[in-house]
N, C-alpha and C positions, 0 to 999 in steps of 0.2 A: 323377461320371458316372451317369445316371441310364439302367440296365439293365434297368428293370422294366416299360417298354412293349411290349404284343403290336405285332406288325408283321404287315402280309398278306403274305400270298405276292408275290412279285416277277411282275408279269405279263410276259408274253411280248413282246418289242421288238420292231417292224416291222424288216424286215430294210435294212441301210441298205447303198451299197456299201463293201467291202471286211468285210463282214462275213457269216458263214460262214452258208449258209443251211439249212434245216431239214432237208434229205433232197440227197444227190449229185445233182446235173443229169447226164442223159442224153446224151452227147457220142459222135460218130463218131472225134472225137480223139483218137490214140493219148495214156494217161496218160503226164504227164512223169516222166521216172525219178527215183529217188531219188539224191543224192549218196553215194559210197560210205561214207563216217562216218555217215551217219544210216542206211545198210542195217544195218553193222554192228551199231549199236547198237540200232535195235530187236528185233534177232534178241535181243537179250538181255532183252527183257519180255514177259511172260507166263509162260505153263505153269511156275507157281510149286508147289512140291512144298506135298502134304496131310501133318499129319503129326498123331496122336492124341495129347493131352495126356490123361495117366491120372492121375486123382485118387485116389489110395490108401485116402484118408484116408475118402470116400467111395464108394468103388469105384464109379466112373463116368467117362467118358470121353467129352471130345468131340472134335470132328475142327477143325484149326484149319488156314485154309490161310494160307502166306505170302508175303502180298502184298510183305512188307518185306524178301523178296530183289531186287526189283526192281530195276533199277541206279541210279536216284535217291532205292532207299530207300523208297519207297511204291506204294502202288495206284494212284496218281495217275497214274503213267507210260502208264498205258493209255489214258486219255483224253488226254492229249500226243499218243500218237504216233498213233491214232486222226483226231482230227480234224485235225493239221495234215499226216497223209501227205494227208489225201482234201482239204484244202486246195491241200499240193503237186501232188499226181497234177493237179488240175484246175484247174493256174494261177491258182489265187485269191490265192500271195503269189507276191507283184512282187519284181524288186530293191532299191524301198523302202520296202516291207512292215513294218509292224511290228507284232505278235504283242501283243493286249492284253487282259490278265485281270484280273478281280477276285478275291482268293484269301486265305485264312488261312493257305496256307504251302505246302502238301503241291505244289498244282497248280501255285502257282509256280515249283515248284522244278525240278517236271517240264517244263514249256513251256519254263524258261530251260535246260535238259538237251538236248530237244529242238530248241529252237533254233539251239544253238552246233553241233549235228551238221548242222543242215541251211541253216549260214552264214542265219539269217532274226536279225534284232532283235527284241527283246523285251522289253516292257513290265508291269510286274505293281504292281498297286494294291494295297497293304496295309495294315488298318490297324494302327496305331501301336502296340498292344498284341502284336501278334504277338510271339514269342520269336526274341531273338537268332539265335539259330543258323539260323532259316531266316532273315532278312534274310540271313547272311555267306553262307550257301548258294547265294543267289538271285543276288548280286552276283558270285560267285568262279565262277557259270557263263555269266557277261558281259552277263545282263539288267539291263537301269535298273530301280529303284527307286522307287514312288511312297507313300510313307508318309499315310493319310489320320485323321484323328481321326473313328473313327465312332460314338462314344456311344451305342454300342449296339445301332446300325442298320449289318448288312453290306448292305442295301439300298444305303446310301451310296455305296458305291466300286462298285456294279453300277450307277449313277445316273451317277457319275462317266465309266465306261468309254463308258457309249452318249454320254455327252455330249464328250466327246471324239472318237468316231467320228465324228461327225455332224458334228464342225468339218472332221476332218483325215479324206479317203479314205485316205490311207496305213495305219490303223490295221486289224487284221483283230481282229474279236471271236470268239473260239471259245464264248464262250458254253456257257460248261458246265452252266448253270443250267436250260439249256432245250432245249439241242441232244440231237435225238434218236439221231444219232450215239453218242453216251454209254449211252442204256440201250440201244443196238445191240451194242456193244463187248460190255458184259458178258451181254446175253444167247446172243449166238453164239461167243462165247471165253471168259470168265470161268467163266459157267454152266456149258457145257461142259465145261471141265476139269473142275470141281466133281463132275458127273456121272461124268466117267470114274473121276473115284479113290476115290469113295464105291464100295467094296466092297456093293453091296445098295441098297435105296432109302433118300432122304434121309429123316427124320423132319422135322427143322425144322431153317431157316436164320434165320440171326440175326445183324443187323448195323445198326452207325451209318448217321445217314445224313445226308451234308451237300450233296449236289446230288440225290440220292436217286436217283440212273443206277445205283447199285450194290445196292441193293433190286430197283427194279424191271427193272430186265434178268437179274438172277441168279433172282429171283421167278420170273420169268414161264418161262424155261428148267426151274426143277425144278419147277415146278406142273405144263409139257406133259408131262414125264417122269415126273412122282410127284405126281398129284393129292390125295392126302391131306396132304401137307407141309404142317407150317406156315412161313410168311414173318411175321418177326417184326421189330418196326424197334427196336433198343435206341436210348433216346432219355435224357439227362441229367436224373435226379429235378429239377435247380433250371428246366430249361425243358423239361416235358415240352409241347410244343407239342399232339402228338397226342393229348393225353392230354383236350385244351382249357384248360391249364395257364396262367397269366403265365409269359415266357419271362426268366430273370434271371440271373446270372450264374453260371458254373460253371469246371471248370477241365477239362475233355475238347475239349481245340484240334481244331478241325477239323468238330467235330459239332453238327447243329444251330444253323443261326448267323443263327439268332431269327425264321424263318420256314419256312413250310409248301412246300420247291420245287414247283415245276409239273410235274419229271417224276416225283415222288412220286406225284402222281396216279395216273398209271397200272401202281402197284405191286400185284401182289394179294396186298397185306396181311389174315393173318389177326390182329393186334393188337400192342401197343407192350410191351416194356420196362421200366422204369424203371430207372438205375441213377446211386445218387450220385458227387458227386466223390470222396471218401472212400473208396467201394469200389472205382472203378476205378481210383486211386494204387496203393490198396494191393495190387489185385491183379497191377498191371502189375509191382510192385516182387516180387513173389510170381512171376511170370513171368520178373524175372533173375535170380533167388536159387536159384530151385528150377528151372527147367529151361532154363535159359543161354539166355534168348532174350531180346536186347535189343530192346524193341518198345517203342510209345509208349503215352500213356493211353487213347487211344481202344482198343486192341488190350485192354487189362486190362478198359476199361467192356466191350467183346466179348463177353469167358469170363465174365463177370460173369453178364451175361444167360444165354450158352450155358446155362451151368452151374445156374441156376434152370430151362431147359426140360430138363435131362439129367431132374435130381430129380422132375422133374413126370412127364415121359414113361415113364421107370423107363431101369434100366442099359443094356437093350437097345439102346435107341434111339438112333439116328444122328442127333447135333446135328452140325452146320456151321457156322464163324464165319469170321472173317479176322483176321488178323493186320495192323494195313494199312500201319504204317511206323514204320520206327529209332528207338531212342531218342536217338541223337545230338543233333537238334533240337529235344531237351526240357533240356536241360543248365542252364538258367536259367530253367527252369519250378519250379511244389511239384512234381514226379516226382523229383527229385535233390534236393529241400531235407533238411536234417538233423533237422529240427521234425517232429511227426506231421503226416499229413495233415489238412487242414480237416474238421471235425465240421460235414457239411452233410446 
């Protein structure tokens, strides 16, 4: 498989129907209520607790939020219920509606979560490489399965979903890659919480980024509150894209997945990152060992960074990262291998 090609950014799809459009339309329509299981269960995502991981060793400390109490397990779940309530509210899915993403795992897992609460079908493109455990996940919450070989290019299975759409109106695209919805979520809930549990102003925020709604909506929230902050995107040393890097293989699922998003654009980034495979195994593995938090790699690349701006800033400083989902769906990944981590 040849993973050493740049890819451009994924441009923006003309909106086709049954697919979710840029910004909520304006309706005199009362919004349609939600099914009681999908009430239920979104009252259980968000306002995820802040909680200081204290490095001793360096007497430093950053502030970690987690997302990976969510109830599918990730950050993801916010862009689930997000875009498919303001779907439901505004009769966009039908009776034979079917809910289709392209995704490394996390998003999946959350649309087919969401789905089964709001009786809708759901469809997820993934490619072939993804880790067990979120395939068994995706499927045991009763979405179909589309496994695709993308050699390299996630462009692929996003090529794949509009082409599909465009055959079949049944399908609804949430479009996570482009929907402003997404850096809406996290700038006026995410952010916010952020905001309230940070005791004092943030110094710098710091996080992955794979549809980049989670940069730029959390950005944009602590910069109107605390314009000194820095907004930092930790990005994988084998594809630092931003860095203007070749983008090549790594093993931080979820991050960076070989191209530059569109809603990254409007992030106000003050600089990238770098953090290899290597250091963010070891660290996440350093994260169940030393402070019982079962998180994934992406969550370890996180502190990885965090913990480079603590040292820089000095102990004072109030760093921010995320935590963004379980380790459970890493169980057949290198996070759980016996072998040391790859020397990358």
């Amino acid at each position: 498989m040849n993973c050493c090609l740049p890819s451009p950014a994924v441009a923006p799809a003309k909106v086709a129907p049954g697919v979710s459009p840029a910004s909520p339309a304006t309706s005199d329509t009362p919004a349609r209520p939600l099914p009681p299981a999908a009430e239920a269960l979104f009252s259980l995502i968000g306002n995820t607790p802040m909680i200081p991981l204290r490095f001793a060793d360096e007497a430093l400390t950053i502030w970690a939020k987690c997302e990976f109490l969510n109830p599918s397990g990730s950050i993801k779940d916010r862009l689930a219920k997000t875009v498919l309530t303001d779907a439901w509210e505004r009769g966009l899915l039908r009776p034979d509606s079917v809910v289709l993403e392209c995704t490394s795992g996390n998003t999946g897992i959350a649309l087919a979560m969401a789905g089964a609460a709001l009786g809708v079908r759901v469809a997820i493109l993934m490619s072939a490489n993804a880790s067990g455990e979120r395939r068994q996940l995706i499927r045991r919450l009763g979405a179909e399965l589309i496994l695709f070989e993308s050699e390299g290019r996630y462009q692929t299975g996003i090529e794949m979903s509009r082409e599909m759409a465009a055959r079949d109106p049944r399908y609804f695209l949430p479009r996570q890659f482009e929907n402003p919805l997404n850096v809406a979520d996290h700038e006026h809930a995410t952010g916010q919480e952020i905001l309230r549990q940070v005791n004092g102003p943030v110094d710098a925020f710091v996080t992955g980024f794979g549809t980049g709604g989670t940069l730029a909506g959390c950005g944009k929230a602590i910069k109107a509150r605390w314009p000194p902050a820095r907004i930092i995107a930790m990005e994988p040393a084998e594809q630092a894209l931003l860095a203007g890097e070749c983008p090549c293989c790594h093993c931080i699922e979820g991050v960076a997945d070989g191209f530059v998003p569109a809603l990254l654009r409007g992030a106000p980034l003050d600089g990238s990152e770098k953090v290899t495979s290597r250091e963010a195994l070891n660290m996440a593995r350093r994260l169940h060992r030393e402070f019982g938090l079962l998180v994934g790699t992406s969550s370890g690349a996180n502190v990885v960074a965090a913990l480079r701006l603590a040292r820089r800033l000095g102990p004072q400083a109030r760093v921010v990262t995320l935590l963004c989902d379980r380790a459970e769906r890493y169980f057949s990944t290198s996070l759980f291998a016996d072998e040391p981590a790859p020397a990358r």
